[in-house]
N, C-alpha and C positions, 0 to 999 in steps of 0.2 A: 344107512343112516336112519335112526329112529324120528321118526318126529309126530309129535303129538300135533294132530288137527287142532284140537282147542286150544292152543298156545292165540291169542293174540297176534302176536308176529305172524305165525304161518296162516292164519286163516285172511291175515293182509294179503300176502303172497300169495295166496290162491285166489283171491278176488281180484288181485292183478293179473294173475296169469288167465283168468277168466275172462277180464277186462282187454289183456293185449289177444286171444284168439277171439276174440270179436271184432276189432280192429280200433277201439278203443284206447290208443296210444298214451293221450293224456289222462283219461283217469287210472290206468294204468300205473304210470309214471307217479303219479299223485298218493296212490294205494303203496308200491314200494317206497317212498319217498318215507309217508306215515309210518310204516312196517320199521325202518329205519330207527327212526325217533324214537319209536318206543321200546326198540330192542333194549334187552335188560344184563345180556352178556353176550360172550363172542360166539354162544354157539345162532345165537339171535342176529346177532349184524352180521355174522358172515353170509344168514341166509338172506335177510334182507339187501346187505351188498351184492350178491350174486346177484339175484334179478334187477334192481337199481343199474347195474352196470351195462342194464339191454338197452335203458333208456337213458342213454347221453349223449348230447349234442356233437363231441366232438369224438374222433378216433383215443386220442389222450385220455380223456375224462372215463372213455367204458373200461380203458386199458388202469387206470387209478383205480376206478371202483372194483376192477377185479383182484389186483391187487390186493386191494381192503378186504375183501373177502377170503382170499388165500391166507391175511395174516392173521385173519381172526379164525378158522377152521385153526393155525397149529395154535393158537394160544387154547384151545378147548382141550382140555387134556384127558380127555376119554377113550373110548373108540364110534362115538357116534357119527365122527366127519369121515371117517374111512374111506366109505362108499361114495364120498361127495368129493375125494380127491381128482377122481378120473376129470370131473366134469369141470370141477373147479382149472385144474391143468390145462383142458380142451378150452376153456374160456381165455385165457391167458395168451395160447401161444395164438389162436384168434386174432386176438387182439394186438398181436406182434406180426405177425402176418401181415393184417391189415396196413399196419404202421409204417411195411417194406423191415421191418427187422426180423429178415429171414432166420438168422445165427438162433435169436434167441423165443423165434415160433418154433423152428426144429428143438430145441431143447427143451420146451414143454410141452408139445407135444410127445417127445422120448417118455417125458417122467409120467404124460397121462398114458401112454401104453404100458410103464411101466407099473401101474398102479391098477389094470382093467381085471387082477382075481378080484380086488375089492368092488365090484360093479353087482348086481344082482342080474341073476339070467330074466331078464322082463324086456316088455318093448323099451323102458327108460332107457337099460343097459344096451340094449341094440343102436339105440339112436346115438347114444355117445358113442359107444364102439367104432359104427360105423363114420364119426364124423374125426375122430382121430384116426382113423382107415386113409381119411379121403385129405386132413391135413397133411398127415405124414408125405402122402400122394403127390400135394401139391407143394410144397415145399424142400422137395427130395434134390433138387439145384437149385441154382442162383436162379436161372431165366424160368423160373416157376410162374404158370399165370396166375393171375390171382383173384380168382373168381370162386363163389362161396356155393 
């Protein structure tokens, strides 16, 4: 996925993501919320919807907001979301997981392994890899535990 550091949008999301590994939650949350707002097309809200969806109150609301990011990556009609499918997918069946809707976390999980050439070989790509490794894992039957 290309993306320009000086975009407005992304350099919100990195001040978030700077903001949530300090432990910083709410101005986190407040930084994507912004990132949000000012997105200017779907390649912009879906990135902003992805991290917004780390910070929602309930199991429902991260599972919408990923959602809104998944719809806004296919309305981008490029190839810049490519690479952002795996992760976008990983967040999804997450969020189905969580929710006890095992059917439909095994099914996004399938399409983000199905989607891991478009990953870049970096620690980025390892860490998603690895965490569609370990859903697939835990979801592979009904009495799956469900711990992250």
């Amino acid at each position: 996925m290309t993306i320009n550091p000086e975009d407005t949008v992304v350099r919100l999301c990195v001040e978030g993501m700077q903001a949530e590994a300090q432990g910083r939650f709410e101005n986190a949350r407040t930084l994507f919320t912004r990132a949000w707002e000012l997105s200017a097309d779907d390649f912009e809200a879906c990135v902003a919807a992805h991290y917004l969806a780390r910070h929602q109150d309930s199991l429902q609301e991260m599972l919408r907001w990923n959602l809104e990011a998944l719809d806004r990556a296919n309305a981008v009609e490029d190839e810049r979301m490519k690479s952002f499918y795996p992760s976008l997918y990983l967040n999804i069946a997450f969020s189905y997981e969580m929710l006890d809707d095992l059917v439909e976390a095994r099914r996004y999980y399938a399409l983000a392994a199905g989607s891991l050439a478009a990953l870049p070989d970096d620690p980025y790509g390892d860490i998603v890899r690895h965490g569609i490794e370990e859903g697939r894992r835990r979801t592979r039957t009904e009495s799956a535990p469900r711990s992250a």
